[in-house]
DONUBA-484231 format. One record per residue (C-alpha): residue number from 1; chain; x, y, z. Coordinates in Angstrom, 3 decimals, padded with zeros to 6 digits, m for minus. Example, Ala and Ser with C-alpha at 12.3 -4.5 7.8 and 13.67 -1.06 7.14 Angstrom:
<marlums>
{k=1&c=A&X=012.300&Y=m004.500&Z=007.800}
{k=2&c=A&X=013.670&Y=m001.060&Z=007.140}
</marlums>
This chain:
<marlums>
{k=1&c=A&X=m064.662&Y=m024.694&Z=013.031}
{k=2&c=A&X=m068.182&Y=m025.922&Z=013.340}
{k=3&c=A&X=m071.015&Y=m025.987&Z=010.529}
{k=4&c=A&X=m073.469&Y=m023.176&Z=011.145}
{k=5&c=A&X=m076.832&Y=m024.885&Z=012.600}
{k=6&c=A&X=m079.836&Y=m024.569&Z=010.111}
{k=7&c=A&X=m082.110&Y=m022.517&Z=011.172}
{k=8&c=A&X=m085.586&Y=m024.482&Z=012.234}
{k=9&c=A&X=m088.168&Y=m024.710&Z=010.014}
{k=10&c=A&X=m090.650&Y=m022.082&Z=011.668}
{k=11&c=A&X=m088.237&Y=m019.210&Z=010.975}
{k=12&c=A&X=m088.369&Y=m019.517&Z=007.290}
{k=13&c=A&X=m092.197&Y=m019.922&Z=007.134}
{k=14&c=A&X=m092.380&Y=m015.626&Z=006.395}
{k=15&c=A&X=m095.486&Y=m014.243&Z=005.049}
{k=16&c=A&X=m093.463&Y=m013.377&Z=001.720}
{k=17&c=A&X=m094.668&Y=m016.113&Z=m000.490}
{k=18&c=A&X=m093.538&Y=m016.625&Z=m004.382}
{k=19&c=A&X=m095.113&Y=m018.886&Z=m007.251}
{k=20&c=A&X=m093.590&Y=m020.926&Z=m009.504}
{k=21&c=A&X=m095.094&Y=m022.358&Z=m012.468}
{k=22&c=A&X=m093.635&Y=m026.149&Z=m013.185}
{k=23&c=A&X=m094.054&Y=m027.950&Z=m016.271}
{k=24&c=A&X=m095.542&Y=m027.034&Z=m019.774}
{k=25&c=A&X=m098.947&Y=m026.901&Z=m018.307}
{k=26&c=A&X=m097.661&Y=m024.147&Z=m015.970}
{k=27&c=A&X=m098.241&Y=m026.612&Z=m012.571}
{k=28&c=A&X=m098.973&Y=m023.711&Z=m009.813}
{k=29&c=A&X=m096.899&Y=m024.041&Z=m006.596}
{k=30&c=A&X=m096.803&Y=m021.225&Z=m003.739}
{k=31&c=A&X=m093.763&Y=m021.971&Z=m001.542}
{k=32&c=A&X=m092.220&Y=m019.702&Z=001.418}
{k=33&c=A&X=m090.030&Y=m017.115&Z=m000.287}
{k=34&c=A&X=m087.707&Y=m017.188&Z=002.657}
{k=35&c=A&X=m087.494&Y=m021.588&Z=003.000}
{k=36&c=A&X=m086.945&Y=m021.612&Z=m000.614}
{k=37&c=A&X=m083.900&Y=m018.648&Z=m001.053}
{k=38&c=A&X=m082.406&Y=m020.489&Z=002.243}
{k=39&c=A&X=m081.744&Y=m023.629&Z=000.796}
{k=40&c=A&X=m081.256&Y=m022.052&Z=m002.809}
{k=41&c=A&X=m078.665&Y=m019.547&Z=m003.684}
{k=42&c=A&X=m080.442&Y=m020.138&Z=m006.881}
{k=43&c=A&X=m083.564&Y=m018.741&Z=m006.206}
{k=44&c=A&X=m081.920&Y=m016.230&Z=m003.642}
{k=45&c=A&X=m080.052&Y=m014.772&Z=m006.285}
{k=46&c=A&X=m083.476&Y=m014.707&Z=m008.279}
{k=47&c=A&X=m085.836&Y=m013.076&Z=m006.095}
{k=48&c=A&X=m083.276&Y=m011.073&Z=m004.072}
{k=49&c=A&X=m080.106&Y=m010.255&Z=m007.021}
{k=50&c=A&X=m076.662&Y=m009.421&Z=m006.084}
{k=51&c=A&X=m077.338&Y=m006.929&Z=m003.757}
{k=52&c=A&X=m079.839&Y=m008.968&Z=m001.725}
{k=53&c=A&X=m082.609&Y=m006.882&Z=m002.005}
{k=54&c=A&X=m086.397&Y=m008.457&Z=m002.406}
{k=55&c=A&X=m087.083&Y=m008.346&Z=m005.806}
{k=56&c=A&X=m090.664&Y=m007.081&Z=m006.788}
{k=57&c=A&X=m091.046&Y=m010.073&Z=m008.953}
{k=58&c=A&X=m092.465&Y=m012.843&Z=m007.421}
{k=59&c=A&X=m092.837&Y=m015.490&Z=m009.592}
{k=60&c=A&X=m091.058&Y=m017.879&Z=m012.007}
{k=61&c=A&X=m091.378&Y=m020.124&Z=m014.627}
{k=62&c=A&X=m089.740&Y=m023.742&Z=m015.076}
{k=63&c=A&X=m091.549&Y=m025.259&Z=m017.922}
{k=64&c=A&X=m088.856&Y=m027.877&Z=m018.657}
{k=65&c=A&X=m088.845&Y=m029.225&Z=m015.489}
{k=66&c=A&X=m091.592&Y=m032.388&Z=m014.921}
{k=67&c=A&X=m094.033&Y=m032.488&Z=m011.710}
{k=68&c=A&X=m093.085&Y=m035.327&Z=m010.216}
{k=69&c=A&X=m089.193&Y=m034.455&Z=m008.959}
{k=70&c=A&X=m090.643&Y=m030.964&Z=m008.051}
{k=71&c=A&X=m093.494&Y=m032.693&Z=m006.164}
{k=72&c=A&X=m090.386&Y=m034.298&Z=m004.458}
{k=73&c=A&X=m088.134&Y=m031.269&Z=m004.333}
{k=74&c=A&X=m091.731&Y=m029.408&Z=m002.403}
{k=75&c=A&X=m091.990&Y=m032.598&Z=000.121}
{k=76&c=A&X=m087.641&Y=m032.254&Z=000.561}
{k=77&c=A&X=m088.093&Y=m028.185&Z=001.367}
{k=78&c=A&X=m090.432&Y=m028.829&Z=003.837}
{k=79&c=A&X=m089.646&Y=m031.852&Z=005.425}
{k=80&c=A&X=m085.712&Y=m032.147&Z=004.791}
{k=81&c=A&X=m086.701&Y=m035.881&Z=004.262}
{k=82&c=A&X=m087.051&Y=m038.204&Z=001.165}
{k=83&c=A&X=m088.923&Y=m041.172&Z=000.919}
{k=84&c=A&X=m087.149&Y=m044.166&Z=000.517}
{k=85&c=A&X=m087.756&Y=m045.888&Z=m002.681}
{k=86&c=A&X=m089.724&Y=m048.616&Z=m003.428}
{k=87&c=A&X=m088.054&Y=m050.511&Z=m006.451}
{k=88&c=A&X=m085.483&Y=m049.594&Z=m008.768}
{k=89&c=A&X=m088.284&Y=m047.393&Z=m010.996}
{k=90&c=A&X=m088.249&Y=m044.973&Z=m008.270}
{k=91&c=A&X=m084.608&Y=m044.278&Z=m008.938}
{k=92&c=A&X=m085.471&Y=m042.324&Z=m012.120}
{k=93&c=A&X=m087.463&Y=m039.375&Z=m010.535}
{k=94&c=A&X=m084.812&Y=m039.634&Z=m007.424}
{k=95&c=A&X=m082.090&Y=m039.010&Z=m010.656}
{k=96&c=A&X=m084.201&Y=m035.904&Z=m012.027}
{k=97&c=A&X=m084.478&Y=m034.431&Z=m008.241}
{k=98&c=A&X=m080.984&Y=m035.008&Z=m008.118}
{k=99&c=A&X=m080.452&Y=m032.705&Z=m011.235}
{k=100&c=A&X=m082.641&Y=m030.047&Z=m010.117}
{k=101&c=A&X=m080.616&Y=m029.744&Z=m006.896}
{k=102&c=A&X=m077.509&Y=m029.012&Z=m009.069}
{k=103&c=A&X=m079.255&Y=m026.864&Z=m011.117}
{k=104&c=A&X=m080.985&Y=m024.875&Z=m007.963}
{k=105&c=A&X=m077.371&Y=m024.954&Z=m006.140}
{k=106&c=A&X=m078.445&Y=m026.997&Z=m003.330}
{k=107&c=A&X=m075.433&Y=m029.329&Z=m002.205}
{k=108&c=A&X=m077.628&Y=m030.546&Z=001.194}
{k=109&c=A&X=m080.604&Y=m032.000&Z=m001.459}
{k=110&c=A&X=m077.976&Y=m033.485&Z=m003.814}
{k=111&c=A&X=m075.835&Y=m035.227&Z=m000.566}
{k=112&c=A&X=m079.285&Y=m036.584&Z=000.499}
{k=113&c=A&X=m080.657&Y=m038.463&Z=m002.905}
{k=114&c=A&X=m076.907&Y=m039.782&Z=m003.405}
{k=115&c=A&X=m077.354&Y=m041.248&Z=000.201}
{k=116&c=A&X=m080.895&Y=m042.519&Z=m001.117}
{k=117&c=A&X=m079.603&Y=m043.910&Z=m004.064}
{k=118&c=A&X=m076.962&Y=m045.133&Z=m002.833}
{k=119&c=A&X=m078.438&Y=m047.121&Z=m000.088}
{k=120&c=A&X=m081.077&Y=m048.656&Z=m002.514}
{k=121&c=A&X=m078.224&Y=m049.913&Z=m004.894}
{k=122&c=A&X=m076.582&Y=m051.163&Z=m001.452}
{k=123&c=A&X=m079.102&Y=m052.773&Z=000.331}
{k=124&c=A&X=m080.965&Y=m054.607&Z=m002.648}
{k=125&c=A&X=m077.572&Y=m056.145&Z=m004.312}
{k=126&c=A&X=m077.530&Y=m053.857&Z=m007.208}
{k=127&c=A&X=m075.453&Y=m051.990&Z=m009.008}
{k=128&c=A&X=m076.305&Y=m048.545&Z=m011.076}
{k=129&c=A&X=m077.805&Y=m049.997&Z=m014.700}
{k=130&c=A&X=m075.487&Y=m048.391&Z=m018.052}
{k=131&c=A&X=m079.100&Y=m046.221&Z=m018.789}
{k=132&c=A&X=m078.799&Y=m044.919&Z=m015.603}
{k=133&c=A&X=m075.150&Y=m044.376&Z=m015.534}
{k=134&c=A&X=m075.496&Y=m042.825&Z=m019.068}
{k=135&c=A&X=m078.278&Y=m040.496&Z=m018.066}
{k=136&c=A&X=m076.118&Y=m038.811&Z=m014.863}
{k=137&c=A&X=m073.017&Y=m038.317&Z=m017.551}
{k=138&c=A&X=m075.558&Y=m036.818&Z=m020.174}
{k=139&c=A&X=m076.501&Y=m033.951&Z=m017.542}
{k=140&c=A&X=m073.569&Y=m033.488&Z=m015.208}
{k=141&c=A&X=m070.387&Y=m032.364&Z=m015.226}
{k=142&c=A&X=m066.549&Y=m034.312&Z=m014.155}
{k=143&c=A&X=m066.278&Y=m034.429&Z=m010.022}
{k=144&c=A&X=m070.036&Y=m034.666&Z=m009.800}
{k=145&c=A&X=m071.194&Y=m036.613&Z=m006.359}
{k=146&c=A&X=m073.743&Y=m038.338&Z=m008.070}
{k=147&c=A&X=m071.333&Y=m039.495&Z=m010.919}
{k=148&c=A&X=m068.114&Y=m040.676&Z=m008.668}
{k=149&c=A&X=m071.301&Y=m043.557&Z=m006.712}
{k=150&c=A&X=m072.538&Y=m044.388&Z=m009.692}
{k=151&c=A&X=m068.856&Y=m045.131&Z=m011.073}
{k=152&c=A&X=m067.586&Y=m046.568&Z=m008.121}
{k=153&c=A&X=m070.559&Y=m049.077&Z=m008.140}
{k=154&c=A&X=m070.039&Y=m049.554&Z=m011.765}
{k=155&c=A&X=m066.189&Y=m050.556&Z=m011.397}
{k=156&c=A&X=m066.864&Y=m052.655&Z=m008.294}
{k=157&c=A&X=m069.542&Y=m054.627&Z=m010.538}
{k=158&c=A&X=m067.651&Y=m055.024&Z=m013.213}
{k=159&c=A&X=m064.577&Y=m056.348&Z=m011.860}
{k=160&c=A&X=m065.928&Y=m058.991&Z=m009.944}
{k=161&c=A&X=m067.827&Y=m060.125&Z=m012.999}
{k=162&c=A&X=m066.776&Y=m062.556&Z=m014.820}
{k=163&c=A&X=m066.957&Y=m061.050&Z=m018.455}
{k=164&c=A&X=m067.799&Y=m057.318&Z=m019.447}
{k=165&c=A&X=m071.804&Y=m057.730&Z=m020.480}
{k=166&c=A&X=m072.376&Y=m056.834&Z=m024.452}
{k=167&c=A&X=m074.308&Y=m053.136&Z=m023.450}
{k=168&c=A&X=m071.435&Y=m052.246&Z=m021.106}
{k=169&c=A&X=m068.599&Y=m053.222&Z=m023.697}
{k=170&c=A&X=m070.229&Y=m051.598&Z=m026.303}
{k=171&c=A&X=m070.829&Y=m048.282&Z=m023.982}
{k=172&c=A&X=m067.451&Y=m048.440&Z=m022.497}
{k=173&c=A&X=m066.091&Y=m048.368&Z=m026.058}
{k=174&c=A&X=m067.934&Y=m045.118&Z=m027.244}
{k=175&c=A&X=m067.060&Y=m043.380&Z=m023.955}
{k=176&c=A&X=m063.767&Y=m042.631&Z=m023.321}
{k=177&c=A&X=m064.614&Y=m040.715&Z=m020.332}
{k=178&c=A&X=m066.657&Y=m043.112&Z=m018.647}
{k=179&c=A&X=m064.209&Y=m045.917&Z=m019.032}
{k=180&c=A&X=m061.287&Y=m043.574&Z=m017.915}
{k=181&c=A&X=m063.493&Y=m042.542&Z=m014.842}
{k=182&c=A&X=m063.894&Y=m046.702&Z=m013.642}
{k=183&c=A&X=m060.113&Y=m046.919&Z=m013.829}
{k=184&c=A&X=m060.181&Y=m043.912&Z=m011.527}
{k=185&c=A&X=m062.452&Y=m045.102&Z=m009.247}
{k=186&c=A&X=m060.233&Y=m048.908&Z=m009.231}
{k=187&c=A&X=m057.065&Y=m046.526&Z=m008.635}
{k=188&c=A&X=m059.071&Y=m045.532&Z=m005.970}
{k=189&c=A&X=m059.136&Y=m048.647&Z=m004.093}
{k=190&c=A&X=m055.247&Y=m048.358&Z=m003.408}
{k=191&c=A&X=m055.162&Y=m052.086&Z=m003.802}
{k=192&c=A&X=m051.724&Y=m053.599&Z=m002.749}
{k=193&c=A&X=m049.325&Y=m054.852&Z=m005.509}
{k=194&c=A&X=m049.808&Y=m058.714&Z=m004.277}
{k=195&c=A&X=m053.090&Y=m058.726&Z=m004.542}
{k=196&c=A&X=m053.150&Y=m057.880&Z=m008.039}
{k=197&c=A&X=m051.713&Y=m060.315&Z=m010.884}
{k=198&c=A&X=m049.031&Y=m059.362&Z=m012.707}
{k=199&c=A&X=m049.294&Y=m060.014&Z=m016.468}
{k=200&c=A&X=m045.228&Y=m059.891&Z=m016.601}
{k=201&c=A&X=m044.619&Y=m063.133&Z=m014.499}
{k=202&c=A&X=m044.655&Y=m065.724&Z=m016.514}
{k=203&c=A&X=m045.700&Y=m068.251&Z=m013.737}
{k=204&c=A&X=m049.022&Y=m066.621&Z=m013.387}
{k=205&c=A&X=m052.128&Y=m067.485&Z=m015.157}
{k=206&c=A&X=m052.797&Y=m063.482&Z=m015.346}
{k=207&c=A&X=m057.032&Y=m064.472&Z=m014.642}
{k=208&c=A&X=m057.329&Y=m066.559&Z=m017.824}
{k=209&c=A&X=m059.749&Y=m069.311&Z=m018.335}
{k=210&c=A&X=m057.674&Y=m072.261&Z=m018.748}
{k=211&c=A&X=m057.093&Y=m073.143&Z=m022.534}
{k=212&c=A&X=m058.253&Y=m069.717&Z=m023.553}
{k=213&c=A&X=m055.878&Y=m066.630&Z=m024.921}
{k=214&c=A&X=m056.953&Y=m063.021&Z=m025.431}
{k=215&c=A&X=m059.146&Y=m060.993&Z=m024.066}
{k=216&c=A&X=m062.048&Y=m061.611&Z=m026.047}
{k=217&c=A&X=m061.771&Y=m065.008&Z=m024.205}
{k=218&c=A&X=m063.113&Y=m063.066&Z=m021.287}
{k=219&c=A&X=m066.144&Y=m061.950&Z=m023.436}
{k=220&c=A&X=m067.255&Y=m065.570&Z=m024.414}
{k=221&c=A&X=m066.846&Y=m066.575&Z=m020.844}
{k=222&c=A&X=m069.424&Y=m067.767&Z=m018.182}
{k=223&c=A&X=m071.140&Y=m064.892&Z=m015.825}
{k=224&c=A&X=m072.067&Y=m064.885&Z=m012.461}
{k=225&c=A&X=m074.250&Y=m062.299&Z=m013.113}
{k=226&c=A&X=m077.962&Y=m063.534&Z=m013.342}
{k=227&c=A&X=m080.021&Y=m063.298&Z=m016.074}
{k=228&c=A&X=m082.150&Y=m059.765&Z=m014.994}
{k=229&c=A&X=m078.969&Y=m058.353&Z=m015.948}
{k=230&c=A&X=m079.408&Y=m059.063&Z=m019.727}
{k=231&c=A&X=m082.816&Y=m057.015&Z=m018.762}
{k=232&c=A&X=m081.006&Y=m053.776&Z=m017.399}
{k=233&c=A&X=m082.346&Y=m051.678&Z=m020.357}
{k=234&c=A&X=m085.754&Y=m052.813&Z=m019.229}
{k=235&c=A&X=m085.524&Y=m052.148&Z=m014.859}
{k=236&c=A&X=m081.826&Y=m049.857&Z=m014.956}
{k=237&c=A&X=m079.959&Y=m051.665&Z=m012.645}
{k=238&c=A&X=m077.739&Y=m054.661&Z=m012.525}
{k=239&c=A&X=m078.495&Y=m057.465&Z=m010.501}
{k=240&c=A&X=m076.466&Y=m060.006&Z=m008.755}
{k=241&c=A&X=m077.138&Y=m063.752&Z=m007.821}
{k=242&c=A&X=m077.520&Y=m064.696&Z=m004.130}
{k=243&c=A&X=m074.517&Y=m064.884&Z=m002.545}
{k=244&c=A&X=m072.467&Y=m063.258&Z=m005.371}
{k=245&c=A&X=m070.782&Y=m060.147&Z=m005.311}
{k=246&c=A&X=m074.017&Y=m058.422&Z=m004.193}
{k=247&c=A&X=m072.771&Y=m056.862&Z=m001.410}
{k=248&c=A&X=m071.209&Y=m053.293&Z=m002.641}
{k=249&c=A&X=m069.040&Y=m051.071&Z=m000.333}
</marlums>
């Protein structure tokens, strides 16, 4: 069965218009009642209730929520469109819009700043940074779009490195979850048995630097990740060399 076709953008400009106060300074926005309880079961629910009648309220507050993602949720609503972002500091509001479309209920916004993220990472050789990573786990749940990129990315960078960097091993240690999820993603991968070493032949080398043992080898071990990536707590992303590993699937 095919999706139902959105309806164009004219029908949902009605005269019914609502205002919502953003921020702690109250930021005044008056938006299309009828755009905004399209896209939003949230706000559907909110001015309309359960039995889908127009509410005689017609406003709403959102003090916790900053300007600048609901600048760019406003320019999404009426424009189904993001901008794509400059450098890796525009990932950060992208990240809060990203959490006000989960909190709003609006799967079409989420899918489209994954894509945007997702592309950035992609076509600039990066991979999610751990503060990034660790912000999208603070303020989501398991199964969360957003989460399973970010992951994916994560494994993929990690296991072509050549050692676990000191933030990530440290991170990885405190969360369970997040360390469980990147053997999920690998899992994922459905890599076939040959192409993996197997640590119970003994005529393999199992990965090992040669006159190294234990793991911790692995740790004191040359990178091939440049030196930006010492600097991810500083830009939030990790960055590859030229020519190495940079291009993510």
């Amino acid at each position: 069965m095919s999706e139902k076709a959105e309806k164009p953008l004219h029908e949902l400009l009605s005269r019914s218009l609502v205002d919502i106060y953003v921020g702690p300074d109250s930021t005044h926005w008056i938006l299309h009642e009828k755009l905004l309880c399209y896209y939003s079961p949230f706000f559907a629910h909110t001015f309309y209730g359960k039995d889908k009648k127009a509410s005689s309220t017609k406003a709403y507050g959102i003090p916790d929520v900053e300007d600048g993602p609901f600048e760019l949720f406003v320019g999404w609503l009426y424009s189904r469109a993001l901008r794509y972002p400059d450098s890796e500091t525009d990932i950060g509001p992208l990240l809060d819009l990203y959490l006000l479309s989960t909190r709003f209920e609006m799967e079409a916004l989420g899918a489209d700043v994954v894509e945007t993220v997702r592309a950035w990472y992609h076509n600039n050789e990066t991979y999610p940074g751990l503060r990034r990573v660790q912000y999208i786990y603070s303020n989501t749940e398991e199964d969360n779009p957003m989460r399973e990129m970010m992951v994916g990315a994560v494994a993929r960078y990690l296991t072509l490195s050549e050692r676990i960097p000191p933030h990530w091993d440290k991170a990885l240690r405190k969360n369970g979850q997040l360390a469980v999820d990147i053997i999920r993603s690998i899992q994922e991968w459905h890599l076939e048995g040959r192409s993996v070493p197997d640590a119970r032949d003994v005529s393999l080398e199992r990965g090992r630097a040669e006159g190294k043992v234990g793991f911790s080898a692995v740790m004191d071990g040359e990178s091939n990740i440049s030196q930006a990536a010492s600097q991810e707590e500083v830009n939030g992303a990790e960055h590859v060399e030229n020519g190495q590993n940079g291009n993510s699937e």
